[in-house]
C-alpha positions in Angstrom: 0.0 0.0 0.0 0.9 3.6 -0.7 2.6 5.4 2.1 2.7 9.0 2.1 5.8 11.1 2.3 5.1 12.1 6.3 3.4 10.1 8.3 -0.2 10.8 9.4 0.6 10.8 12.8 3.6 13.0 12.9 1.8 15.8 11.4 -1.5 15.1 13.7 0.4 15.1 16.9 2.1 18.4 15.7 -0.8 19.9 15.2 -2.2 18.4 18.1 0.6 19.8 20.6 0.1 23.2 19.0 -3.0 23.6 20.6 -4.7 24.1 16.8 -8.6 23.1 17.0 -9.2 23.9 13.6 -6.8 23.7 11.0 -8.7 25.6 8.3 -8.4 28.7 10.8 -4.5 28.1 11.6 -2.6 31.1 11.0 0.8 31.5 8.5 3.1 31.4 11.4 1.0 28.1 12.7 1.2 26.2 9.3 5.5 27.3 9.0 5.9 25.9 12.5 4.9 22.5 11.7 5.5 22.4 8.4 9.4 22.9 9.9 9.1 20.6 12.5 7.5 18.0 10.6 10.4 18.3 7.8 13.3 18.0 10.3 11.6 14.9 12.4 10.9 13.2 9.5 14.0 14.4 7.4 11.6 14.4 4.4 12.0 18.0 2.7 8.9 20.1 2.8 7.5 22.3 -0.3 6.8 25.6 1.8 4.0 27.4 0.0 2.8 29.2 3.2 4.7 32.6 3.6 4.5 35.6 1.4 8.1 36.5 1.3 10.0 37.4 -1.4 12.5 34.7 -2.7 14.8 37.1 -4.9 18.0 39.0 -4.1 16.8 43.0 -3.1 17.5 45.2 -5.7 21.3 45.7 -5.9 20.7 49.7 -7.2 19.0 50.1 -3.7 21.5 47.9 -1.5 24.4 50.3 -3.6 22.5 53.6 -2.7 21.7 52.4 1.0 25.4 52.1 1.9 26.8 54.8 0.1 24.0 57.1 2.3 25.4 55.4 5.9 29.1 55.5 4.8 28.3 59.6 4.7 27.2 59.1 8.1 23.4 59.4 7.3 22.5 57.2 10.5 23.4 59.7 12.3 20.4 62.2 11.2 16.5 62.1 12.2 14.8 61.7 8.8 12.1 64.6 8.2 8.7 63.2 9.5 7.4 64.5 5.5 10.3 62.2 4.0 13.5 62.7 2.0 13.0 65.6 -0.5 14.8 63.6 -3.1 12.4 60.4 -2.6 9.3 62.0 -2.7 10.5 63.6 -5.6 11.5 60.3 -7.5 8.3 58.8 -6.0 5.8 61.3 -7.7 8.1 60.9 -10.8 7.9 56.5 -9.9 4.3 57.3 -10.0 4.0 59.0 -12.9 6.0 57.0 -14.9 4.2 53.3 -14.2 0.4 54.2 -12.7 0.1 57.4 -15.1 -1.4 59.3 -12.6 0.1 62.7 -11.2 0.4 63.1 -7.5 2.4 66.3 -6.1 5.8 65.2 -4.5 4.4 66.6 -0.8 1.6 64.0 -1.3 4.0 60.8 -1.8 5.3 60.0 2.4 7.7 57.5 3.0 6.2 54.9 5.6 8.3 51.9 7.5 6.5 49.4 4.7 3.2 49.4 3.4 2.4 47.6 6.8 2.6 51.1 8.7 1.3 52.8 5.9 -2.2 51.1 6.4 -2.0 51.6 10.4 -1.3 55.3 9.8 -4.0 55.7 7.0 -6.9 53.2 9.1 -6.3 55.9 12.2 -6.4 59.0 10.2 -10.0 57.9 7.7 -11.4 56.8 10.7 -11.0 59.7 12.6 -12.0 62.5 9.7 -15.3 62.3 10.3 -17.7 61.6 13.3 -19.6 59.0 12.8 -18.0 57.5 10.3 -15.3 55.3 11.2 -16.1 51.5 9.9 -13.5 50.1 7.0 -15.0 47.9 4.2 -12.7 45.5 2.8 -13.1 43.7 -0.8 -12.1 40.6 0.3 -10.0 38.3 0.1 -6.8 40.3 1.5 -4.2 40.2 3.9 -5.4 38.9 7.2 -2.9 41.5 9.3 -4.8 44.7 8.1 -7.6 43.8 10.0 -5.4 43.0 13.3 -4.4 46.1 12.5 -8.2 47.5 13.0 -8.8 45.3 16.2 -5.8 46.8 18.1 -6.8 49.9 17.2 -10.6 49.2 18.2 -11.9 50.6 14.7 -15.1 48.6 13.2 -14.9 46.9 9.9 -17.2 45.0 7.2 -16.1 42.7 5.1 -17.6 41.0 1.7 -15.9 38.1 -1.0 -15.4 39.6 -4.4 -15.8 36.2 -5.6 -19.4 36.6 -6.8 -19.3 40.2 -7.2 -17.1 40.5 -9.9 -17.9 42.8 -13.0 -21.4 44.7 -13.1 -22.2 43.1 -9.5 -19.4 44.7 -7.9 -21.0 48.5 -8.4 -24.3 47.5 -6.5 -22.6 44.7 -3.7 -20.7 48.3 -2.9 -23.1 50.4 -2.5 -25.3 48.6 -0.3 -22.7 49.0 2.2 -21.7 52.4 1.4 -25.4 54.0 1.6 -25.6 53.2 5.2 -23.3 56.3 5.8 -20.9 54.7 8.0 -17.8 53.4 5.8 -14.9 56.1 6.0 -12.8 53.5 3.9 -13.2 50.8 1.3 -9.5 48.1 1.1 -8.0 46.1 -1.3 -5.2 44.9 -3.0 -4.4 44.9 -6.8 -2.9 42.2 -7.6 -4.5 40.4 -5.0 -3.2 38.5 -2.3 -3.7 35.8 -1.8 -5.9 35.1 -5.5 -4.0 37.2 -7.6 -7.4 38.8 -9.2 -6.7 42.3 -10.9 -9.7 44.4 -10.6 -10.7 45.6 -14.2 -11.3 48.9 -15.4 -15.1 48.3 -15.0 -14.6 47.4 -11.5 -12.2 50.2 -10.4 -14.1 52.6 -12.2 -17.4 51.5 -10.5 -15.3 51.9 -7.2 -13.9 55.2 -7.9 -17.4 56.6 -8.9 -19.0 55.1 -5.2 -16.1 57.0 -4.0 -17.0 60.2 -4.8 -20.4 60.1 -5.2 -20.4 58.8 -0.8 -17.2 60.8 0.0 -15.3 58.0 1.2 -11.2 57.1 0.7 -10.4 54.3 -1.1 -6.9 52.5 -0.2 -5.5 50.8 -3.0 -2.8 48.5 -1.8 0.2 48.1 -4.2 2.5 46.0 -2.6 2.6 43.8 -5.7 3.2 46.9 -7.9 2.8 45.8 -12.0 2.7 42.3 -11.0 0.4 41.3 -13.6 2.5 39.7 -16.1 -0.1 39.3 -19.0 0.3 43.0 -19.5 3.9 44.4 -20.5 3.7 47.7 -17.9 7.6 47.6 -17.9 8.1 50.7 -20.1 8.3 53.9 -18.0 5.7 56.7 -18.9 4.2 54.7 -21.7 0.7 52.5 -21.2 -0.3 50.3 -20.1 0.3 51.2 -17.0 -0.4 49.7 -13.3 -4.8 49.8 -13.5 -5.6 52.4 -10.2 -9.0 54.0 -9.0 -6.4 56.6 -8.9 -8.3 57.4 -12.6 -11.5 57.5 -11.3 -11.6 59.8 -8.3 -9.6 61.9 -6.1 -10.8 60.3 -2.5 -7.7 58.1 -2.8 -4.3 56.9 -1.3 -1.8 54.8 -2.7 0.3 52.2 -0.6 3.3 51.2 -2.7 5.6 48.8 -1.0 9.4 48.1 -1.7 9.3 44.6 -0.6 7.9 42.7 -3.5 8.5 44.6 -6.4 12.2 45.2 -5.2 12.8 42.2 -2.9 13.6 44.9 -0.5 11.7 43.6 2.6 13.5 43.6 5.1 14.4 47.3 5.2 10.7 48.3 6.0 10.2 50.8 3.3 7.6 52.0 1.2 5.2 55.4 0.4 1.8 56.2 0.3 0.9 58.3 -2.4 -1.8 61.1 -1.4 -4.3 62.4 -4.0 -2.9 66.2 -4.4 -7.2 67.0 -3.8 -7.1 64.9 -0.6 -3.8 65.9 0.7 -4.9 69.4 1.5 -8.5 68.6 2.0 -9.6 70.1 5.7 -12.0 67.6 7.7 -14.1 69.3 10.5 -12.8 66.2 13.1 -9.4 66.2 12.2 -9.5 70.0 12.3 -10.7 70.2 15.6 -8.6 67.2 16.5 -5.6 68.9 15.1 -4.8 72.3 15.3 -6.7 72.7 12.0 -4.4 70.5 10.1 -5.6 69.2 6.4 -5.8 65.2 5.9 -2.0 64.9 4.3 -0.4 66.6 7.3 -2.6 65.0 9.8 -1.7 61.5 8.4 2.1 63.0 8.3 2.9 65.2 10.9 0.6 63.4 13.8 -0.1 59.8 13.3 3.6 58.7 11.8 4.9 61.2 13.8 3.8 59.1 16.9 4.0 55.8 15.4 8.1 55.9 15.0 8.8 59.2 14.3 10.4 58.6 11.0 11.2 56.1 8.4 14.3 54.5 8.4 16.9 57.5 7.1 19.4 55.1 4.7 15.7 52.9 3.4 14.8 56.1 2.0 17.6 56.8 -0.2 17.5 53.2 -1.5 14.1 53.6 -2.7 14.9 56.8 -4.0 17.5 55.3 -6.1 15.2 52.1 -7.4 12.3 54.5 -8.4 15.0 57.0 -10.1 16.5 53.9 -12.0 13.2 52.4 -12.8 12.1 56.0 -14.0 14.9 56.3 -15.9 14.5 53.0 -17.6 17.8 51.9 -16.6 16.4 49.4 -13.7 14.1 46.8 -15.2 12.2 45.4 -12.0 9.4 43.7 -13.7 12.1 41.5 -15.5 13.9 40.5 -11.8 10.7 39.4 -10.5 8.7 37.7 -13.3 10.1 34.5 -12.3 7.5 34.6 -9.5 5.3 34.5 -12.8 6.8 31.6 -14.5 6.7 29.6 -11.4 3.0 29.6 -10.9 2.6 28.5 -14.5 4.7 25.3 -14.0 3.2 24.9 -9.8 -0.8 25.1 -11.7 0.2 22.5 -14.1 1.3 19.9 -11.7 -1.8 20.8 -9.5 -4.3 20.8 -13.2 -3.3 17.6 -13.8 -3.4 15.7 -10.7 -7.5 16.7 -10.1 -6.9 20.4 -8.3 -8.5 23.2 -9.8 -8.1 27.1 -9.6 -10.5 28.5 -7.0 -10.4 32.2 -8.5 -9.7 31.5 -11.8 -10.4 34.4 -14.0 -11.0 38.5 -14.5 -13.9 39.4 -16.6 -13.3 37.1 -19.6 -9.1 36.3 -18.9 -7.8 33.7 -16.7 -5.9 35.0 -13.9 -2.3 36.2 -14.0 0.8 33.9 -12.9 2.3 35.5 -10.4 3.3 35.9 -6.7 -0.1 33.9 -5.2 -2.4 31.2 -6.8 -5.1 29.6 -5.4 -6.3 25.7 -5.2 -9.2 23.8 -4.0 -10.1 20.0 -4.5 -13.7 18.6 -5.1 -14.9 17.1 -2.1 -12.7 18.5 0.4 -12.6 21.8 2.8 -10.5 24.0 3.0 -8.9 22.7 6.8 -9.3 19.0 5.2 -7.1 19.6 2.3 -4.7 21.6 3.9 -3.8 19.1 6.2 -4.1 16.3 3.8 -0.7 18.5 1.8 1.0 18.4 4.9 1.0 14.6 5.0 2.4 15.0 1.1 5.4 17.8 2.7 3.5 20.6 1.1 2.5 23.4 3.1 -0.1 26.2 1.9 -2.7 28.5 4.2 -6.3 28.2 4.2 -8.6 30.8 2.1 -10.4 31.0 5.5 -7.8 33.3 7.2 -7.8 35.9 4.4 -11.8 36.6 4.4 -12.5 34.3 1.4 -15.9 32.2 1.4 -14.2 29.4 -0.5 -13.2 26.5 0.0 -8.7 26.3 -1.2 -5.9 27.5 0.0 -3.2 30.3 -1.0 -0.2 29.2 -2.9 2.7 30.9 -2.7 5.4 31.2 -5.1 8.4 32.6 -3.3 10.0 29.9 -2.0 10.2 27.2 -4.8 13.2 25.8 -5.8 13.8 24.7 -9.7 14.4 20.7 -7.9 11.3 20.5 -6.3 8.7 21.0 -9.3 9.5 17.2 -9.6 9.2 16.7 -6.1 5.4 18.3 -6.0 4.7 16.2 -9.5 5.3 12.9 -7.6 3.9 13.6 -4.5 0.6 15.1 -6.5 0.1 12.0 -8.6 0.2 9.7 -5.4 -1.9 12.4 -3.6 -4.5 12.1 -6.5 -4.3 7.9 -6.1 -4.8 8.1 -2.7 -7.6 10.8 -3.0 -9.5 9.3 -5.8 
């Protein structure tokens, strides 16, 4: 008889010991520990498919920049709470150049990743007007945004975009926006974890709700012109990165250096304020704060208190990549389109041994290869088939955690070595024997 790669009750007591009830609901950090343990008690290598971290060298043009800035002793300054004058400059230009939109260089603020760019921007919509303080997210998205709302004790709604896409997405918005209480609507474009991109119908239908019910839409770029079907890798020429950005002024930005530029794990990013709502005076935040408009509230109070600053020798490296990507002479779509050609070859192997795509498609196209992918198996649950992978050594998170409705888990890309798409065929084809 067939014996699977890790035996049933390894992985069972793991989980067990963990304390996890529910393994549909476990969370990344839960799945890595015993996907780690698992691999180095049963020495059986594991396919690690559960963390969203980039897999590529960071940008050398921003590592080169970085150094020279702390050889001239930059450490030893306070950055300006409104950023480096030479970043925000080559962000507005970064901005021009790829989403084809104009934002004025005091509107583009450099944050400690895109992370603290949404903490800064959920505490300052929330508190512009009274009465109006609950985030909407278009689901699915990145489970730590709305951690981010619990600590800070701000309400939120939540709805799949699964069956909303298209013409359904305008009315599904609405019914949440008429209520009068949503100061912000949330997503990301790509979309982690499915990897849906919005269409232009869809973000114009968002952009439209958005002015016509006053409310700020965050669009979160962290996987900036990650949709490889499109070639958006020619500065200042379309197509460029799709944005609401074209449809209303009620919007920010978040634009993240860690995926785009592998350049994670120096915490840097900017969010790009609409020049209208940048100096845009709100009645709360006024009385709040000393008559401040929205930009220089979100600026000069709430980073201000969250770290004072963001990182001083970060900010020059990202300077540099959006300069060299302006410029034409840094090609970042190239370094990270691998992510793209590895979720081709991943879907095969899953296509072929009875898996199928659980968001599979954007209007009329399937959905881009890139960072995330998504799988679900006929018959099974989302907690039942995630723990069934682990028995194979492959390791993936439950759709559950991210707000999805459907049953599959997130793939992730980052992580896959060129050995182990043999490996994952194998272990698939006995997976699909065993699980008729």
């Amino acid at each position: 008889m067939d014996q699977t790669p890790i035996s049933r009750e390894l992985v069972d007591g793991l989980i067990a010991q963990m304390g996890i009830q529910d393994f549909a609901k476990a969370t990344i950090r839960e799945v890595k520990q015993v996907a780690a343990t698992a691999e180095k008690q049963s020495g059986v290598e594991f396919i690690k498919m559960e963390m969203g971290i980039p897999g590529l060298p960071a940008a050398s043009v921003g590592v080169e920049a970085q150094v020279a800035a702390l050889r001239a002793g930059i450490a030893h300054s306070y950055p300006d709470i409104q950023g480096l004058p030479d970043l925000k400059r080559e962000a507005s230009r970064f901005v021009r150049a790829f989403v084809g939109v104009d934002v004025a260089p005091e509107g583009c603020v450099p944050v400690s990743g895109s992370m603290q760019g949404t903490f800064a921007s959920f505490l300052t919509c929330s508190q512009a007007r009274a009465g109006r303080s609950t985030v909407l997210f278009i689901d699915p998205g990145f489970p730590v945004q709305k951690m981010q709302l619990q600590v800070m004790g701000v309400p939120y709604e939540t709805f799949d975009v699964y069956d909303f896409r298209g013409p359904l997405l305008g009315p599904k918005l609405e019914s949440y926006l008429r209520r009068g209480d949503i100061c912000a609507i949330v997503y990301s474009n790509p979309n982690n974890p499915s990897w849906v991109c919005l269409t232009e119908e869809e973000l114009e239908q968002i952009g439209r709700l958005a002015t016509q019910y006053d409310c700020i839409v965050m669009e979160d770029l962290a996987y900036f012109a990650m949709d490889f079907r499109k070639d958006m890798s020619v500065p200042f020429e379309p197509p460029y990165q799709p944005t609401v950005a074209r449809y209303t002024d009620n919007y920010m930005l978040l634009i993240s250096g860690s995926k785009a530029f592998s350049y994670a794990g120096e915490r840097i990013g900017v969010v790009c304020i609409s020049d209208a709502l940048f100096h845009r005076h709100f009645d709360a935040l006024a009385e709040r704060y000393e008559g401040l408009p929205f930009g220089l509230v979100f600026s000069t109070r709430m980073l201000y208190a969250l770290s004072s600053g963001t990182s001083h020798s970060a900010q020059y490296a990202l300077a540099a990549m959006f300069r060299a990507a302006a410029d034409g002479t840094y090609r970042f779509r190239d370094e990270v389109r691998v992510y793209g050609e590895r979720a081709r070859r991943l879907k095969d192997i899953f296509l072929r041994h009875g898996f199928h795509i659980v968001y599979d498609r954007d209007g009329d196209e399937p959905v881009a290869d890139g960072f995330y992918f998504t799988i679900g198996r006929r018959g099974m649950t989302s907690g039942q088939l995630a723990r069934e992978l682990m028995y194979y050594g492959v390791s993936a998170i439950c759709l559950v955690t991210t707000g999805s409705h459907q049953e599959g888990l997130r793939v992730c890309t980052s992580f896959i070595e060129d050995h182990q798409y043999d490996q994952l065929d194998s272990r698939m084809a006995l997976f699909d024997r065993l699980n008729p």
